[in-house]
C-alpha positions as a Markdown table, in Angstrom:
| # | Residue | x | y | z |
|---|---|---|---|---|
| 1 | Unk | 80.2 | 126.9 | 63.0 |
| 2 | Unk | 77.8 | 124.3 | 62.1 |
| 3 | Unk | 73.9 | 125.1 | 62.6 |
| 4 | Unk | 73.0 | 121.6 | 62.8 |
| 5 | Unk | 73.9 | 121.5 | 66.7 |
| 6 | Unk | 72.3 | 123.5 | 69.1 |
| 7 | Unk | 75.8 | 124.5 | 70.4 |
| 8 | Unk | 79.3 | 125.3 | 69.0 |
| 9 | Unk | 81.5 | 123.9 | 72.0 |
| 10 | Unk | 80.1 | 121.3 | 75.4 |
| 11 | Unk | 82.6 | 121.4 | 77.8 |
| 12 | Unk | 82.4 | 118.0 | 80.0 |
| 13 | Unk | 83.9 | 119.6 | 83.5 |
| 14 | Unk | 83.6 | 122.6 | 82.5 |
| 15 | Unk | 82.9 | 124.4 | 86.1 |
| 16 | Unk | 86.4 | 123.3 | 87.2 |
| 17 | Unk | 89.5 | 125.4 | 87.2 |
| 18 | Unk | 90.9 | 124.6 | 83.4 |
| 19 | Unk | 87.4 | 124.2 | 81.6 |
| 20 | Unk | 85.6 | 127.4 | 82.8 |
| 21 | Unk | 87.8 | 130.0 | 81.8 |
| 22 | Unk | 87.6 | 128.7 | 78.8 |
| 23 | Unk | 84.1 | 128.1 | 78.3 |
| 24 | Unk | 84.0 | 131.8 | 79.2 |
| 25 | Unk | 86.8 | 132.3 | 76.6 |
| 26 | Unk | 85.2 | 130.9 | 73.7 |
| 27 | Unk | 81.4 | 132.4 | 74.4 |
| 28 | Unk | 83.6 | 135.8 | 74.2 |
| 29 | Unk | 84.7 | 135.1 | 70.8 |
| 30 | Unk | 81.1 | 134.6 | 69.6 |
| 31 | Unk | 80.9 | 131.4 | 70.0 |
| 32 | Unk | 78.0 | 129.1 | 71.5 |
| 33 | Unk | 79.2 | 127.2 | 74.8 |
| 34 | Unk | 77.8 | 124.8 | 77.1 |
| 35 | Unk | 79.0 | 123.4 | 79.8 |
| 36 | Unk | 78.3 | 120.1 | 81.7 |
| 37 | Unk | 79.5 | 119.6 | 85.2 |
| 38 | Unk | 78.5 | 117.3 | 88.1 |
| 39 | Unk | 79.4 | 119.8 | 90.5 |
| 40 | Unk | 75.9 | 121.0 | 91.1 |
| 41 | Unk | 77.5 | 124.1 | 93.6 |
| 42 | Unk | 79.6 | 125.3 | 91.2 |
| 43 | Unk | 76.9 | 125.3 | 87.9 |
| 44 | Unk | 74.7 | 127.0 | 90.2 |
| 45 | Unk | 77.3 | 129.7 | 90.9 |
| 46 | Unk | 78.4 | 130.2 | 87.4 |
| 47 | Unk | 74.4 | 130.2 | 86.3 |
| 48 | Unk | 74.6 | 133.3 | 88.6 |
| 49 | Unk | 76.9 | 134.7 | 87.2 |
| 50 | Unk | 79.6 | 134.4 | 90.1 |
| 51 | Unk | 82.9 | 132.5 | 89.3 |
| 52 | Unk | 83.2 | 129.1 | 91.5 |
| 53 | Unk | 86.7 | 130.1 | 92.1 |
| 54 | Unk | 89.1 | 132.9 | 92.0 |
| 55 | Unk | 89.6 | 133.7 | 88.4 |
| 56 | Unk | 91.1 | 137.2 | 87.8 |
| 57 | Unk | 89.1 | 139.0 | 85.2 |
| 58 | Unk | 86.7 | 136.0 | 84.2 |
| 59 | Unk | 83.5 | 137.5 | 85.7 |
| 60 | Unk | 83.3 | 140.6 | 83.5 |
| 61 | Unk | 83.1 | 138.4 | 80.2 |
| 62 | Unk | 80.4 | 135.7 | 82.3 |
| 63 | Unk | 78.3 | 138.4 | 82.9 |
| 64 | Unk | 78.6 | 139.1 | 78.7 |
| 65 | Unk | 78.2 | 136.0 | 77.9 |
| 66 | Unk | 75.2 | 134.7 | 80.0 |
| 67 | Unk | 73.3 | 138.2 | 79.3 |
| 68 | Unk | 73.5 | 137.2 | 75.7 |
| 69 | Unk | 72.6 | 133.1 | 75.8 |
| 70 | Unk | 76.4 | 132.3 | 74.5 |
| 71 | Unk | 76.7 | 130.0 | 77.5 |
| 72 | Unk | 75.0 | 128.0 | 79.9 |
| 73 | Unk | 75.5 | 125.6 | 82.6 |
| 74 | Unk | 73.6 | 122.6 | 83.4 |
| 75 | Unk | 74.2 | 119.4 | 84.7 |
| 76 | Unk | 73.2 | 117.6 | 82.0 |
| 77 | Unk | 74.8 | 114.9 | 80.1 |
| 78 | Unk | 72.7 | 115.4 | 77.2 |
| 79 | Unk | 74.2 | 118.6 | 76.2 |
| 80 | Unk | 76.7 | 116.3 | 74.9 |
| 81 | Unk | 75.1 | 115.9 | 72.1 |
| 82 | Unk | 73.7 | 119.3 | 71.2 |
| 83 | Unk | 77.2 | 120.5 | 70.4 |
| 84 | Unk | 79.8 | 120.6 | 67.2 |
| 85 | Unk | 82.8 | 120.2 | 69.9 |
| 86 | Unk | 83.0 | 118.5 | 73.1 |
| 87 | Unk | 85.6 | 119.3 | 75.0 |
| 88 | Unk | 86.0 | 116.9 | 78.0 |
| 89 | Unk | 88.3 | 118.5 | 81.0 |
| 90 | Unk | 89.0 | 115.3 | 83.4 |
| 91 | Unk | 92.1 | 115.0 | 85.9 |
| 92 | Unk | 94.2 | 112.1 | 86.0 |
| 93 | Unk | 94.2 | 111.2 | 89.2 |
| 94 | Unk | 97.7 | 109.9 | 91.0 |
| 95 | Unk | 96.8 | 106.9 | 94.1 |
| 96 | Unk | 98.8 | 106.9 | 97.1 |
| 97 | Unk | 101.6 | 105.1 | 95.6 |
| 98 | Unk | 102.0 | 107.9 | 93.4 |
| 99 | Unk | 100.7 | 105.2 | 90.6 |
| 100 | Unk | 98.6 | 107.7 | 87.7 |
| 101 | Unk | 95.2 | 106.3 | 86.8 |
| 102 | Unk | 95.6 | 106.0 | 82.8 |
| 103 | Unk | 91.7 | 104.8 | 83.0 |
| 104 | Unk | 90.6 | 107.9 | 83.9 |
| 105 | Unk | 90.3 | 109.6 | 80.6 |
| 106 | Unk | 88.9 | 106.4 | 78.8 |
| 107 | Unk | 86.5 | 105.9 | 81.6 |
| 108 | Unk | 84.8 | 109.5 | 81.2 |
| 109 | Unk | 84.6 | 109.4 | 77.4 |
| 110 | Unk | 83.2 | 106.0 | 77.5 |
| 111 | Unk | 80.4 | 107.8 | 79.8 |
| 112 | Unk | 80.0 | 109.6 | 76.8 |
| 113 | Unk | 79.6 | 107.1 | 74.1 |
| 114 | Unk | 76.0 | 107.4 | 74.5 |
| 115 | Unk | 75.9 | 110.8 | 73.1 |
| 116 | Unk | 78.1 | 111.4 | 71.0 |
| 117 | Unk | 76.8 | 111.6 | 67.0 |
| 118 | Unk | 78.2 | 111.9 | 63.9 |
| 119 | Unk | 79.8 | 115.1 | 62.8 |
| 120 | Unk | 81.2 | 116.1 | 66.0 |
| 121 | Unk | 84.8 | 116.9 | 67.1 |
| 122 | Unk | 85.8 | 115.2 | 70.5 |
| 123 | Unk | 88.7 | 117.3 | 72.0 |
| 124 | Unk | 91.0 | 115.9 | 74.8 |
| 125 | Unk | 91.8 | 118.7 | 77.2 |
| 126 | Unk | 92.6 | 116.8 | 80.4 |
| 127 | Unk | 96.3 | 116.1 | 81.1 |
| 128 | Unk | 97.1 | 112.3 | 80.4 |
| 129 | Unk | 98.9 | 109.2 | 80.6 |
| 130 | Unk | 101.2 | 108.6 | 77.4 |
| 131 | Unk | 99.1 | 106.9 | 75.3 |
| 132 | Unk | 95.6 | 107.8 | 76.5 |
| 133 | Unk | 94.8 | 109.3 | 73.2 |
| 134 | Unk | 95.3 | 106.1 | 71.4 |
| 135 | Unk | 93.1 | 104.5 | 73.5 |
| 136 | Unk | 90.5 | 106.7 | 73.1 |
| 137 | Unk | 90.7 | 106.1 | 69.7 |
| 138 | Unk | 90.1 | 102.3 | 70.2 |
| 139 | Unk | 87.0 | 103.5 | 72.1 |
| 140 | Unk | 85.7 | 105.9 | 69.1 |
| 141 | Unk | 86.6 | 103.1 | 66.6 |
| 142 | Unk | 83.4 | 102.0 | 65.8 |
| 143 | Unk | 81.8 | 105.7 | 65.9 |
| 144 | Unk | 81.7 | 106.7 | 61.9 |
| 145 | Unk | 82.0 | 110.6 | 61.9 |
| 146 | Unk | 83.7 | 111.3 | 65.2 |
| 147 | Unk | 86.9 | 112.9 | 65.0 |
| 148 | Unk | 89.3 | 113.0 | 68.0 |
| 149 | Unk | 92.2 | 115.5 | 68.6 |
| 150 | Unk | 94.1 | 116.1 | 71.8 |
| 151 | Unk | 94.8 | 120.0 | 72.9 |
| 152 | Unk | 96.5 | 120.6 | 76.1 |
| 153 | Unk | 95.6 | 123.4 | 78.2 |
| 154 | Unk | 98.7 | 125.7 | 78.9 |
| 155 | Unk | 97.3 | 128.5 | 81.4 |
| 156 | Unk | 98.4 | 129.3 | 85.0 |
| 157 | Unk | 95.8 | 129.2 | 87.7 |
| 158 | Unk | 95.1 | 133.2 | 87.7 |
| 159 | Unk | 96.2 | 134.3 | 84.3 |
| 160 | Unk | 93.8 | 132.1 | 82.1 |
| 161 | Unk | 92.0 | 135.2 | 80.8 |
| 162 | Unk | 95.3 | 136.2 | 79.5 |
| 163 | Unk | 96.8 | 133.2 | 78.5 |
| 164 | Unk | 94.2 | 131.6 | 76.7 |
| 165 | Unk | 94.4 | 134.6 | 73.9 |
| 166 | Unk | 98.1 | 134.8 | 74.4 |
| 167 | Unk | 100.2 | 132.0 | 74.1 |
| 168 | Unk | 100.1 | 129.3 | 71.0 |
| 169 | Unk | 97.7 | 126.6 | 71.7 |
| 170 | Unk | 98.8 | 123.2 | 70.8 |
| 171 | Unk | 96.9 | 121.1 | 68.7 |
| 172 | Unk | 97.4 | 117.1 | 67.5 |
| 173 | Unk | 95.2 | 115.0 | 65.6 |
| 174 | Unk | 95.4 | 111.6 | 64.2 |
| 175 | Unk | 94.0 | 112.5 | 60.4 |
| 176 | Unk | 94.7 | 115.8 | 58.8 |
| 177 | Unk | 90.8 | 116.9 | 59.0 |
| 178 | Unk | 90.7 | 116.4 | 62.6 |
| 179 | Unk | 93.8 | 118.7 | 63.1 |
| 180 | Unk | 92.3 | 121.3 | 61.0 |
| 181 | Unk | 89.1 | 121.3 | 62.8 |
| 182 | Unk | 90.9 | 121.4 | 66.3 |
| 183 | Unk | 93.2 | 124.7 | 65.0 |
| 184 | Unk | 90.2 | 126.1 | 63.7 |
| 185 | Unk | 88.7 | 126.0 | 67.4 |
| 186 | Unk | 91.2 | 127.3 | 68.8 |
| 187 | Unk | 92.2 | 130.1 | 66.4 |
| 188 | Unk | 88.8 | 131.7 | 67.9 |
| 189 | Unk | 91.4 | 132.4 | 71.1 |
| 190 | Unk | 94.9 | 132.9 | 69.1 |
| 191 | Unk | 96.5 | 132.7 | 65.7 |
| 192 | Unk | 99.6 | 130.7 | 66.9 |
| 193 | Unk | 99.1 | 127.6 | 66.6 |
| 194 | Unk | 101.6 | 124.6 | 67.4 |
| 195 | Unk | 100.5 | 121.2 | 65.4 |
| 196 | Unk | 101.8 | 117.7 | 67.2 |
| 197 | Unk | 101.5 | 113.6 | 66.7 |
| 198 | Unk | 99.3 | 112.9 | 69.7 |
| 199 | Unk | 102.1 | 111.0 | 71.6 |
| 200 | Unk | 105.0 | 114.4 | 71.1 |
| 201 | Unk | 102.0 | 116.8 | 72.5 |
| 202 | Unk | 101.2 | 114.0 | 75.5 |
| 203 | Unk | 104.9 | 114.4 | 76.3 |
| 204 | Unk | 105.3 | 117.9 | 75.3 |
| 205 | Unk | 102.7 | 118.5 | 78.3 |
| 206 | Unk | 103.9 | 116.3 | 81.1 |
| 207 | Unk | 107.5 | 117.9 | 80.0 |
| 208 | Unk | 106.7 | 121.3 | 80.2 |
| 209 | Unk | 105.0 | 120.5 | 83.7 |
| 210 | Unk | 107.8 | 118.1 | 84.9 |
| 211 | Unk | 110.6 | 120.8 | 84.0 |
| 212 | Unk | 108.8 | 123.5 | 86.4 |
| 213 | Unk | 109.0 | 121.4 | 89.1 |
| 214 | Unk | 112.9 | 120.4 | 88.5 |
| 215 | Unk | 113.8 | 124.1 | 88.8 |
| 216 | Unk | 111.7 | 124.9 | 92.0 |
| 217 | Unk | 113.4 | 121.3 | 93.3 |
| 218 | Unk | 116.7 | 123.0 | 92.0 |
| 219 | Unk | 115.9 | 126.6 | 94.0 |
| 220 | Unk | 114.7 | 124.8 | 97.2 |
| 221 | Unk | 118.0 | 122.7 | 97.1 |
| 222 | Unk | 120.6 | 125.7 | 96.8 |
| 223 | Unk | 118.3 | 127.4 | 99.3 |
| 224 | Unk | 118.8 | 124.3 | 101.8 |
| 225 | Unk | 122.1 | 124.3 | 101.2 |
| 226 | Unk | 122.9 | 128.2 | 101.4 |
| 227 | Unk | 120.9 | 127.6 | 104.8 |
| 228 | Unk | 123.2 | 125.2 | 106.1 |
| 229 | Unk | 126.1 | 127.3 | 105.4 |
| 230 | Unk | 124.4 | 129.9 | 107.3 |
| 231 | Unk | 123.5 | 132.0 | 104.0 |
| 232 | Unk | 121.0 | 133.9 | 102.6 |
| 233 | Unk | 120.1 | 132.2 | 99.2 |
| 234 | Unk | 117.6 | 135.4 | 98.6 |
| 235 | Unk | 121.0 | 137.4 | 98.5 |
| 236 | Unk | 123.0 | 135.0 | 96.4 |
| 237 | Unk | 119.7 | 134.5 | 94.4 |
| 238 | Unk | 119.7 | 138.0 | 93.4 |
| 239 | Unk | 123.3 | 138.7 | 92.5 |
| 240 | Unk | 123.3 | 135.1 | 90.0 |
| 241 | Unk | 120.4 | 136.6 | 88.2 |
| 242 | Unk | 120.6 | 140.5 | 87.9 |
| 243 | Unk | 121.4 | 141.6 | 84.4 |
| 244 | Unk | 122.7 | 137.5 | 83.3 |
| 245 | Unk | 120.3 | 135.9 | 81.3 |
| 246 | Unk | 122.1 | 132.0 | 81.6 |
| 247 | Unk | 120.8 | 132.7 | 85.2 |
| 248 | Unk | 117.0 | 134.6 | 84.7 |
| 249 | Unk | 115.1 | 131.4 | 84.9 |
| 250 | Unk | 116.0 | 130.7 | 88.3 |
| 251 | Unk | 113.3 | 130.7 | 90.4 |
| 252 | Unk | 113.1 | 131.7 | 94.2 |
| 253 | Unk | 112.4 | 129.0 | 97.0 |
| 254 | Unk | 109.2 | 128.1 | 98.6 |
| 255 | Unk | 106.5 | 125.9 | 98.4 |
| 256 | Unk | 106.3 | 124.2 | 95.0 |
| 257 | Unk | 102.8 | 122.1 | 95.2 |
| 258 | Unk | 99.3 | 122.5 | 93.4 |
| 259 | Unk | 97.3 | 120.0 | 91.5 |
| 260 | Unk | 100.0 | 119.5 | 88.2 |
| 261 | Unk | 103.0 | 119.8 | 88.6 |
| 262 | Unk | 103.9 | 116.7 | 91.6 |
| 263 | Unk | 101.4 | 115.2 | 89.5 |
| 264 | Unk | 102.9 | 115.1 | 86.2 |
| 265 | Unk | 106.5 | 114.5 | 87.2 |
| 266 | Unk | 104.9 | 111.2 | 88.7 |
| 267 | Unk | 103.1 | 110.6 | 85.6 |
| 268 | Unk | 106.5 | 110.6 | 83.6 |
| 269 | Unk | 108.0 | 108.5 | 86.4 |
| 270 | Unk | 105.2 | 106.3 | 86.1 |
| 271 | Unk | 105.3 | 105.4 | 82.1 |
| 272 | Unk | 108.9 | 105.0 | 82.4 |
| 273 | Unk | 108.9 | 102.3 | 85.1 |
| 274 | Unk | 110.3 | 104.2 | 87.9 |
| 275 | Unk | 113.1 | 105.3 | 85.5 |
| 276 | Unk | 113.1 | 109.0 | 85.7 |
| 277 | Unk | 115.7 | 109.7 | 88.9 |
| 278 | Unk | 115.6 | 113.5 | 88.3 |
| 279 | Unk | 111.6 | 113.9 | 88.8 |
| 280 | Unk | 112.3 | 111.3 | 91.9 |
| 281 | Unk | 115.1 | 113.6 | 93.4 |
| 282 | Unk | 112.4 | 116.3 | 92.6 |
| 283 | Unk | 110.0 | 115.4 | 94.6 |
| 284 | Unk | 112.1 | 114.6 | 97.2 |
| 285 | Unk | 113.7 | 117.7 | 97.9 |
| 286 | Unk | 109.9 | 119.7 | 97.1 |
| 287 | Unk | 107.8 | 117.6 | 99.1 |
| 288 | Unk | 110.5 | 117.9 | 101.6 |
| 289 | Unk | 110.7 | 121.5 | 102.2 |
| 290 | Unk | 108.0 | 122.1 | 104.7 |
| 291 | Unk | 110.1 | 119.0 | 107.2 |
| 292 | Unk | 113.3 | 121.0 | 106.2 |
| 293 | Unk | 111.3 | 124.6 | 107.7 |
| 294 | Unk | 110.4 | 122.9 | 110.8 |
| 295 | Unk | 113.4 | 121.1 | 111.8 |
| 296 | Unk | 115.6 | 124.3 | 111.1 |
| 297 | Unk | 113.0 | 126.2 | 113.2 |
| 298 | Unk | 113.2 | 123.3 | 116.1 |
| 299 | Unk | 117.1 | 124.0 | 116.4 |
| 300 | Unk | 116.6 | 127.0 | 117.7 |
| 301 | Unk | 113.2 | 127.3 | 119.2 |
| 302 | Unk | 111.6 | 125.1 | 121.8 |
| 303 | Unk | 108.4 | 124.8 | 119.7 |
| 304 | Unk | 107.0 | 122.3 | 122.3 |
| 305 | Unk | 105.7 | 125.6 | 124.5 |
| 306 | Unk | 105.0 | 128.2 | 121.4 |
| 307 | Unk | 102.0 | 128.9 | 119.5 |
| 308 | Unk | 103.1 | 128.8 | 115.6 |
| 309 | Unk | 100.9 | 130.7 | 112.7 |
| 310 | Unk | 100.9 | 129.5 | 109.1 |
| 311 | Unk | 100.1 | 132.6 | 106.9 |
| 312 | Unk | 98.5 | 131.5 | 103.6 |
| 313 | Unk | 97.0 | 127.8 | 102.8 |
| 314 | Unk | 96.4 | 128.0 | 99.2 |
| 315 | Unk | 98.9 | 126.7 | 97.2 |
| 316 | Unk | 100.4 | 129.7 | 95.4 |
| 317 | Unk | 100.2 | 133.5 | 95.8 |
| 318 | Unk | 96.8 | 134.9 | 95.4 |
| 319 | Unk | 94.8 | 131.7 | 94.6 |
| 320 | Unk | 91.8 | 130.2 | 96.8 |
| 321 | Unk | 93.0 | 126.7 | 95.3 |
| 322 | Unk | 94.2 | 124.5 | 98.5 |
| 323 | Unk | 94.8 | 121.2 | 96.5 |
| 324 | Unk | 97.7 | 119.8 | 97.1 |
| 325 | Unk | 99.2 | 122.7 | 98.9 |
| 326 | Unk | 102.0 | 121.8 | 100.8 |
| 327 | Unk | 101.1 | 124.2 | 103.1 |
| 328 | Unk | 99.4 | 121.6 | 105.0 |
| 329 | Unk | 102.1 | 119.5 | 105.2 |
| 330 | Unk | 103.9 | 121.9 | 107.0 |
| 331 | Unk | 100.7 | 122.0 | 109.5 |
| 332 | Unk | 100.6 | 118.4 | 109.7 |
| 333 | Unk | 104.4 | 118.3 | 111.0 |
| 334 | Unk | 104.1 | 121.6 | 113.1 |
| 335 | Unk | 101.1 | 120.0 | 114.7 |
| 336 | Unk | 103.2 | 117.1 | 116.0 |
| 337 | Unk | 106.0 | 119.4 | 117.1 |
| 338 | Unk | 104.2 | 122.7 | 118.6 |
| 339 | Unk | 102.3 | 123.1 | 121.6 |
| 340 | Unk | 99.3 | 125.0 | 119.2 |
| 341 | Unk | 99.4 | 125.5 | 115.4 |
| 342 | Unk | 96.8 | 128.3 | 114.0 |
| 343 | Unk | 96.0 | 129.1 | 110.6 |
| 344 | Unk | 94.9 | 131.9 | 108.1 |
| 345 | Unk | 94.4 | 132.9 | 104.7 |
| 346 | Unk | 92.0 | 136.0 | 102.9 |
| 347 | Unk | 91.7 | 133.6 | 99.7 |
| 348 | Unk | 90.3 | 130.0 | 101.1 |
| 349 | Unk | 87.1 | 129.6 | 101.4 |
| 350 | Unk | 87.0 | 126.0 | 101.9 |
| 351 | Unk | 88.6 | 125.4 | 105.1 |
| 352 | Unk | 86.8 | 125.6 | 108.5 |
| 353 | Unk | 89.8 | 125.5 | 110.8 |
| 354 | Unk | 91.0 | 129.1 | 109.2 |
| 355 | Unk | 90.9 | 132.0 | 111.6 |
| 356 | Unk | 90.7 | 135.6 | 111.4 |
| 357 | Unk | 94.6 | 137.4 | 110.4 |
| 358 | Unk | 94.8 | 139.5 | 113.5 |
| 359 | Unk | 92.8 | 136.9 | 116.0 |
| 360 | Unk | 96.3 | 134.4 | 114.6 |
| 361 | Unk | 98.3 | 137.2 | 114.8 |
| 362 | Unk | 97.5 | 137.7 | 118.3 |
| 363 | Unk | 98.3 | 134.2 | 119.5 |
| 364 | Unk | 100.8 | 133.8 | 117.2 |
| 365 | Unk | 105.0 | 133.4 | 118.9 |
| 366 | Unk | 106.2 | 132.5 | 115.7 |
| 367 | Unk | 104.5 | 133.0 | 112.0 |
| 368 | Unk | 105.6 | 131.2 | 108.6 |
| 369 | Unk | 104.6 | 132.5 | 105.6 |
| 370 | Unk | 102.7 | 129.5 | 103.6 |
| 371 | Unk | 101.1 | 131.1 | 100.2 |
| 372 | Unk | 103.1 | 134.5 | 99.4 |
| 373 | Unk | 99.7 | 136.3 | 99.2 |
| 374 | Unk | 100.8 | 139.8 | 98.9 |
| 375 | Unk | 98.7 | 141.3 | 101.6 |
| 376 | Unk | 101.6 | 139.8 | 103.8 |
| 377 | Unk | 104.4 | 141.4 | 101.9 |
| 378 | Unk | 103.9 | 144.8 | 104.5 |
| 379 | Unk | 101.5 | 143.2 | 106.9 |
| 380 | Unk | 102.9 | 144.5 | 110.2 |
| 381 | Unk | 103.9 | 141.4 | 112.3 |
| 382 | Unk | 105.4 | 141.4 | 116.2 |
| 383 | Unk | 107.0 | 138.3 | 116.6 |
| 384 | Unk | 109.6 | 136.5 | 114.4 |
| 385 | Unk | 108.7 | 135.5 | 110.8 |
| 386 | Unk | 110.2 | 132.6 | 108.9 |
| 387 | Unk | 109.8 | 133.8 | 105.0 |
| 388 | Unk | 111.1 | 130.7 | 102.7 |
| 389 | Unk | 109.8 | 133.0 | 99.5 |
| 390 | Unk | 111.5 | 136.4 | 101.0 |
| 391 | Unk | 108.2 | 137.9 | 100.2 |
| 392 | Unk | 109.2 | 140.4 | 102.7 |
| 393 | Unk | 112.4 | 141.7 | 101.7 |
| 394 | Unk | 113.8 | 140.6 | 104.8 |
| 395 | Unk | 115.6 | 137.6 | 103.4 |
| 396 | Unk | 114.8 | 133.6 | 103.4 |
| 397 | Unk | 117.4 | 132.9 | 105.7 |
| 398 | Unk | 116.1 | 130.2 | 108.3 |
């Protein structure tokens, strides 16, 4: 890349969860990678070569990369303008009303404005709002020699040292020299590469997101209502879907949470004025589950006098990420209910009300299985276990 900047790629956020990994990514395909982040804790820990979070497979290629001065981490704003690309990685934030922030973006980019220089590519990352791109155009408008493009990230928490070289990357651009400059970034990672109009990949993201969350809502209803019936949706789960494809995308039941998906599907709601009934339902029947567990437990337990354990906190299997794990939801209406609620899992880090496995176990009259970490799959446990995800074989019947 060019020789005029003192780096190839900037990543603004770059310690968090979507813009490490591929910081990391890109220093491993040769390139020169900075990243800025405000999160002082997690620079420092990626300066040391130790990944801020759980990352499968990311700290081998760190280790590469900072041996060699591919990539740093600072925080400091000013590396904005020492690099070709700048990638900026910024959430979209969704209120208490479940009302997206569509500022968000724009805000962070205009905290950039001060750096930014002729001859550079500015490269959306972040999930937006419909229409955030063409408003940071308006912003860049009177910057001569900035190009914009927006590039979704596509990677699962967990698998974004696999994803990132693996599936096509999608790429849009206003003019065709800002598309070709955004493809030829992220050809370092893969050759496939999917070109958009900004507004098609803005929906093409919050779609893809939106549509995950539809089928765990349509798993965790059949499972509520195989429940009911007194039947074990695991069982009927697994006879729709061996050897029929019109049925393999099915997914189990459990907790359907983390920081995207709810997110998203409110995003969509949001832009079409409250008219998308199917993400509504949605959410509904996800962010419903864990009051479903406990009042199906309550029927038959007097939970008033027992002592319940929530296995897992994180918000999927194997993951230290406790955002918007609905895991603590279901503590939140256990807590109300039972006469003690304890809580466990290897992964979090970030909790201090997490207690040793065998000190819950112990205590424990009745455990629920939270995150499907697989160290519970065989995890020898006395008393009764309610297992939405049938991690443990022993069906999800409630």
């Amino acid at each position: 890349m060019s020789t005029t900047f003192d780096f190839d790629v900037c990543i603004v956020g770059g310690a968090g969860h979507v813009g490490f990994p591929l910081a990391v990514a890109f220093a491993s395909r040769g390139l020169r990678v900075a990243i800025h982040d405000i999160n002082d804790a997690a620079v420092a820990s990626i300066s040391d070569g130790v990944a801020p979070f759980l990352e499968p497979g990311v700290e081998g290629p760190l280790a590469e990369a900072l041996a060699s001065g591919a990539l740093i981490a600072r925080n400091d704003l000013s590396l904005v303008s020492c690099a070709e690309v700048v990638i900026v990685v910024v959430g979209t934030p969704v209120d208490q009303y479940l009302s997206p922030d569509p500022e968000a973006v724009p805000r962070a980019v205009g905290d950039l404005l001060g750096q930014l220089r002729a001859g550079q590519l500015l490269v959306l990352r972040s999930t937006v709002f419909p229409g955030v791109t063409r408003r940071v155009e308006q912003l860049l408008a009177g910057r001569s020699g900035v190009d914009l493009a927006f590039c979704p990230e596509r990677i699962a928490e967990g698998r974004a040292m696999t994803e990132l070289f693996e599936l096509p990357q999608i790429v849009s651009a206003r003019t065709p020299g800002a598309v070709k400059r955004a493809g030829d970034l992220f050809r370092r990672l893969t050759d496939r590469i999917v070109e958009l109009e900004p507004e098609e990949a803005e929906l093409a993201k919050l779609f893809t997101n939106s549509w995950r969350y539809i089928k765990f809502a349509a798993a965790n209803q059949y499972f509520m209502m195989a429940n009911d019936l007194g039947l074990d949706f695991a069982r009927i789960r697994d006879a729709m879907t061996q050897d029929y494809p019109r049925a393999a995308d099915l997914p189990g039941p459990g907790l359907a949470a983390g920081p995207c998906l709810f997110k998203d599907t409110m995003q969509l709601a949001s832009v079409t004025g409250g008219s998308f009934p199917l993400g509504h339902s949605a959410m509904l029947v996800n962010e419903g589950l864990p009051d479903y567990i406990v009042k199906r437990i309550e029927a038959s337990h007097d939970l008033s006098t027992m002592t319940v354990a929530i296995l897992g906190m994180a918000f999927k299997a194997e993951s230290d990420d406790r955002r918007s794990s609905l895991s603590y939801r279901l503590k939140r209406v256990l807590r109300f209910r039972a006469g003690r609620v304890l809580t466990s899992d290897p992964f979090v880090r970030d909790d201090p009300e997490l207690l040793p496995l065998d000190e819950v176990l112990a205590a424990a009259d009745l455990v629920v299985i939270g995150a499907p970490h697989e160290a519970y799959r065989d995890l020898p446990i006395a008393c009764e276990v309610v297992d939405v995800w049938n991690l443990r074989g022993e069906g999800s019947l409630t």
